[in-house]
C-alpha positions as a Python dict, from the first residue, in 0.01 Angstrom:
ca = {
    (1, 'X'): (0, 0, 0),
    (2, 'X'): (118, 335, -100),
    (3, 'X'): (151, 633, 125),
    (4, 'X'): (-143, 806, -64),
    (5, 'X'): (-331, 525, -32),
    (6, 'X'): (-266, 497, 332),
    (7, 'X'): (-408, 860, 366),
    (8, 'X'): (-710, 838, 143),
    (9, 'X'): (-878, 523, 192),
    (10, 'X'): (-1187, 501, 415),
    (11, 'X'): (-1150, 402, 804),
    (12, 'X'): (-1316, 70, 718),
    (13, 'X'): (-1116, -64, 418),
    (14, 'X'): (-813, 84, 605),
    (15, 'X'): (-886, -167, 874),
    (16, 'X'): (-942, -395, 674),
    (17, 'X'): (-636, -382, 508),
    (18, 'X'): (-424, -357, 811),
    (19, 'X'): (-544, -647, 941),
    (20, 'X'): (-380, -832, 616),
    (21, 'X'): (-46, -708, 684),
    (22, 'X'): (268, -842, 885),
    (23, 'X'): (457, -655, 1163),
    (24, 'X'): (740, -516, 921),
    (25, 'X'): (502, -403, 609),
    (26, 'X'): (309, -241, 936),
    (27, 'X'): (642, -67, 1121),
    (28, 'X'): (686, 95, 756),
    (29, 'X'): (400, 252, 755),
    (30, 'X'): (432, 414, 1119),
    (31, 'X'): (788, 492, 1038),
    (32, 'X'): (643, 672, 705),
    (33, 'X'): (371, 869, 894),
    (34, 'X'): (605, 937, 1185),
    (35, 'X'): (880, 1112, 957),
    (36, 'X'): (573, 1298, 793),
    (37, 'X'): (500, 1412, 1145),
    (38, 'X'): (884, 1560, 1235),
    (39, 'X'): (967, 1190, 1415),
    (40, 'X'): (1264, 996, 1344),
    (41, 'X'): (1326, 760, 1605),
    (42, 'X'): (1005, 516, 1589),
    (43, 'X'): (1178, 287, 1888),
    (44, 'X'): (1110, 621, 2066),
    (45, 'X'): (712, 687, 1991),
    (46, 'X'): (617, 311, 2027),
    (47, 'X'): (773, 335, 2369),
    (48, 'X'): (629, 645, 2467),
    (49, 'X'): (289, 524, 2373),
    (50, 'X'): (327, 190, 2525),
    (51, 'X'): (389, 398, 2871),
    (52, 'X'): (73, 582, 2751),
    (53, 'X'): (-118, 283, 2714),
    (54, 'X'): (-15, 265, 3089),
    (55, 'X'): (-133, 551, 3249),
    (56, 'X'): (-460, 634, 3347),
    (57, 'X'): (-699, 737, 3188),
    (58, 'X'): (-1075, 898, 3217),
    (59, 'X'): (-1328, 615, 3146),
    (60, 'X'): (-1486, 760, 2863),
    (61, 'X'): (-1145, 744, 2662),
    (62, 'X'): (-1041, 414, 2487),
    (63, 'X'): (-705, 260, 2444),
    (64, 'X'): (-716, 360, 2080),
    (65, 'X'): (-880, 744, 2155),
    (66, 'X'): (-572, 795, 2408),
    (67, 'X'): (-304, 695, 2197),
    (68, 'X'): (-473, 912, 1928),
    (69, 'X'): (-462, 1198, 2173),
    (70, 'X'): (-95, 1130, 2283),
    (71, 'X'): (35, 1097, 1933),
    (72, 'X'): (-88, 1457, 1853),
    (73, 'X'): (61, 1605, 2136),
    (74, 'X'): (363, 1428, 2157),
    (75, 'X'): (496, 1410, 1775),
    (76, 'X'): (688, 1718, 1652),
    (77, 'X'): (501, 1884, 1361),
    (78, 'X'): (108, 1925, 1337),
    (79, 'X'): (-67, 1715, 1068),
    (80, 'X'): (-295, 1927, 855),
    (81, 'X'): (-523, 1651, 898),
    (82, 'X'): (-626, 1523, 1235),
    (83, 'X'): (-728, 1173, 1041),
    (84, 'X'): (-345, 1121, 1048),
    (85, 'X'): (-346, 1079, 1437),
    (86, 'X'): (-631, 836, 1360),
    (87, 'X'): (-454, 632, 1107),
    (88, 'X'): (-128, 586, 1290),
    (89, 'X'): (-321, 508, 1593),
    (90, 'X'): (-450, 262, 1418),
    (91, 'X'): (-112, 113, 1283),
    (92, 'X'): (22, 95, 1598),
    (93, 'X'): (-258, -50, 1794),
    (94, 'X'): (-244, -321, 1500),
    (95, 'X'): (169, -346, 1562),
    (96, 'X'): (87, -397, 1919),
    (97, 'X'): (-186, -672, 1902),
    (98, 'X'): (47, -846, 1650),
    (99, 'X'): (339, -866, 1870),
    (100, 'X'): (118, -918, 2158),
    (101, 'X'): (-64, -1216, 1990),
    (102, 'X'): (314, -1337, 1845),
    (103, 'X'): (430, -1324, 2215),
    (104, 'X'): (125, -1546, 2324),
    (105, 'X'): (152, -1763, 2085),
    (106, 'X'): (556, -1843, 2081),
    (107, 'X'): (611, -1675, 1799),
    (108, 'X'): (889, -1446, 1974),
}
């Protein structure tokens, strides 16, 4: 999947497609977004939102809301689309189950 495609496609299909991908093919397309956003060092976000996934947070926020909401405040430049916090939220809480699921499984 291309950048553009990454940007444009509806939520749904997006989801869809993500699920279809492995770990590396999804890293890429964090690392991609996060350079977009003024962020270099993707070892550095996934930790920081890993310690955000931590923290506590007011009830009415999910996992996937809150990591949307630390991602814009926490990456360098603003995105001239909030969507962007939405997609790479997305890619990331993908990443995560993935390695989660790998973990559980033996995988790693």
């Amino acid at each position: 999947m291309k950048k553009h495609e990454l940007i444009s496609i509806s939520e749904a299909e997006l989801v869809k497609r993500l699920k279809g991908m492995d770990t590396t093919e999804l890293e890429q397309h964090a690392r991609t977004l996060m350079l977009d956003l003024g962020e270099d060092n993707y070892g550095k976000v996934m930790k920081s939102v890993m310690g955000a996934l931590k923290e506590d947070r007011v009830a009415s926020v999910s996992a996937f809301e809150h990591v949307q909401q630390h991602l814009q405040q926490s990456l360098p430049n603003q995105a001239y689309m909030s969507d962007i916090y939405a997609r790479l939220a997305a890619i990331i809480m993908m990443i995560i189950s993935k390695k989660f699921s790998d973990t559980v499984d033996g995988k790693r």
